[in-house]
N, C-alpha and C positions, 0 to 999 in steps of 0.2 A: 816753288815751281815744279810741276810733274816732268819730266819729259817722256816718258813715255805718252802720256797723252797729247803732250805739243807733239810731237811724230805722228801721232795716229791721225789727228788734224791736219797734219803738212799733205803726210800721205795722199789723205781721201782730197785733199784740194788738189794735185799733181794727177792725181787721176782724172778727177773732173774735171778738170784743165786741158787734160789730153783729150778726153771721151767727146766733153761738150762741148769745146771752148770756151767756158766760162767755170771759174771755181766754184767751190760750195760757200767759202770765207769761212771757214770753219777755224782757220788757225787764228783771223785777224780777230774774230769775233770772241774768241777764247769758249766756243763753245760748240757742242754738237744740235748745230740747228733742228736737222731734218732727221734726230734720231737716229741718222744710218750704225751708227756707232755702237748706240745701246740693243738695237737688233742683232747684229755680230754678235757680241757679247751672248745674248740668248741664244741663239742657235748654237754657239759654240760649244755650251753649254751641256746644250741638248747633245748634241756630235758627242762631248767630251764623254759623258754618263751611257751612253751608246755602245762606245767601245770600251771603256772599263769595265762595263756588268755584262761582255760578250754579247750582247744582241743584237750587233750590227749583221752578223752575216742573215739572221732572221729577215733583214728589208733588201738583204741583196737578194732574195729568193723571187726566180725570173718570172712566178706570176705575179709577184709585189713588184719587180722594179720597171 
């Protein structure tokens, strides 16, 4: 059993619990339905390699942001 991914599960259904009033069932289901999960994961991705190879302050630049 992972638990970090049961948490990320519990997580995003506590949220959409709150947001929506209705969960995602992501935790009961043992799985990431609607993807939300595996997109985090990519973009964080992208953020992480962003600011390791310094290129972030390049998208703060205020005719890019």
């Amino acid at each position: 059993m992972d638990f970090a991914r049961k948490t990320r599960y519990l997580t995003l259904d506590v949220i959409s619990d709150i947001g929506f009033r209705q969960a995602f069932r992501d935790l009961v289901n043992d799985a990431d339905i609607d993807s939300y999960i595996g997109s985090i994961d990519k973009v964080m991705a992208s953020l992480t390699f962003l600011c390791a190879s310094g290129l972030l302050h390049f998208f703060q630049w205020p005719p890019l942001a």
